[in-house]
Each structure stands twice: as C-alpha cells, then as structure tokens.
N, C-alpha and C positions, 0 to 999 in steps of 0.2 A: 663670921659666917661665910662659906664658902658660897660665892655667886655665880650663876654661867660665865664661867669666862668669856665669852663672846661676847658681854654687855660690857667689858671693860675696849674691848675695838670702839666704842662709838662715846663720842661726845655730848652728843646733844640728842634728847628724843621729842618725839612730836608730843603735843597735848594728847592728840588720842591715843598713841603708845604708853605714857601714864594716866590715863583715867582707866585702861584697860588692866593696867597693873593693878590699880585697886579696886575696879570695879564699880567704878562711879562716872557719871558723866563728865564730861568736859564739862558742861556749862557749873556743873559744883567746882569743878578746880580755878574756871574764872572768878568765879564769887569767891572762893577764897582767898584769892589773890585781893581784894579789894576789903578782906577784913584781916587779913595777916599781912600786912608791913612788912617782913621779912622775907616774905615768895614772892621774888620778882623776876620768873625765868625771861632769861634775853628775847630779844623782839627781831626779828629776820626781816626781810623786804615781805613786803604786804601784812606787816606788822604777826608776823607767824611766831606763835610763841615757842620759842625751845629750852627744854628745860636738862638742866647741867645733874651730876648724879647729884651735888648738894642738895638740889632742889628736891629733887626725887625722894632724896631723904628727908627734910622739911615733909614733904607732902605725906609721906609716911609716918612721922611724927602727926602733924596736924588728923591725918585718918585717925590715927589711934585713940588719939584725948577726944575726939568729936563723935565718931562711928562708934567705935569698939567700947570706949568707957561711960561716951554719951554726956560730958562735959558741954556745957552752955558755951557757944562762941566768946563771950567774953572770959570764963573760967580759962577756956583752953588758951588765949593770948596771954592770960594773968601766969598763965602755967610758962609758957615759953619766955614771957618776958624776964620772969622770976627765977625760973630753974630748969633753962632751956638743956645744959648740959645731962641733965636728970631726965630729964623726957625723949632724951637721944638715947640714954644709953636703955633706959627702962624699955624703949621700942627694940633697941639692937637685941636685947634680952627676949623678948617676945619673939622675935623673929628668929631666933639660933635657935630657942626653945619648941617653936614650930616645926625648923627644920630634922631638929633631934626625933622629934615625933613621927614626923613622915619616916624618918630611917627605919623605926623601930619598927614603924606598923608595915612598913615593904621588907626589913628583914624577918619578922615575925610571920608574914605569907610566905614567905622563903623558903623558912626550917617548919611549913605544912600546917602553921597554925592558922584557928579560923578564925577570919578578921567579920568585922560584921559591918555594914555596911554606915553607922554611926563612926569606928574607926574611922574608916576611909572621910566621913566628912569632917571631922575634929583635925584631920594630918593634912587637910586641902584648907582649911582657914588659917 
C-alpha cells in the first residue's frame, strides 16, 4: 500500500499522533499496552511514549481483531500469539483494499458520477 511518503521522514510518533491515526484515545492505547505483551513502544525522558512504525502496525493489527471484528481481548492475543503473521497480512489487505476504494470512489466523482454520500463514508473507514 502506497503510504504519504512523508511518514517514512520520521521515526518515532507521539501516543497522540497514533491514537489519532485510529481514532481512539490514548488512554485505550495505554491499556493496551498492559494486555498485549508485544506493544511495547520505547519510553523517552519523562517516560514519553514513542512509537516506531512496527508498533503502529501492531496497534493496527490489534484495532482490527478488537474494534472492527469485535474479538474478546483474550480471542485477539490468542489471534496474534497463534497466527500473528495472518493477522498482519489480513489487516495489510483491508487497508490496500480500503485504499483501492477511496480511488475508485474519487475517480468515479471524476468521470461526473454521482457518489452519495454513504460512498464517501465506506472510502473514509
């Protein structure tokens, strides 16, 4: 999936730069951290959390089986302990397949067709 390139310039982002990515509080991204073993972005002076794009991915994983599929916290670690690499790719696939969608629905306003405003929110999730 092609990404702003301008998020590959930076290393590390703040908690609230990813909980804005997904749309969730920071304080659910700390609580995750304390039932997923695996998200453990680095800790800065005054203990600031930054999180690396792995994590980001993690935390996009983790939104997916939890929010979007509505997996039980325990189901979704049982998911990533078990078939972590399946759960990566399965997210990576939802997310290209997202992005193909928004193309469609801005090139299909393009060539004059009329999009309705349900489009527009199916190509923005």
């Amino acid at each position: 999936m092609a990404l702003n390139p301008n998020k590959d310039l930076k290393k590390y982002y703040s908690i609230q730069e990813v909980a804005k990515m997904y749309n969730v509080n920071e304080s659910l991204l700390r609580f995750w951290e304390t039932e997923f073993p695996q998200l453990k972005p680095r800790r800065a002076g005054r203990d600031i959390r930054q999180y690396s794009k792995d994590d980001i991915k993690l935390v996009g994983v983790i939104h997916d089986l939890v929010k979007r599929r509505g997996l039980k916290l325990s189901a979704a670690r049982d998911v990533l302990r078990k078939n972590k690499d399946g759960a990566y790719r399965s997210n990576e696939a939802i997310d290209t397949l997202k992005a193909i969608r928004a193309q469609l629905v801005e090139l299909r306003k393009n060539l004059g067709g009329v999009v309705t405003d349900h489009e527009y929110e199916l190509a923005d999730n």
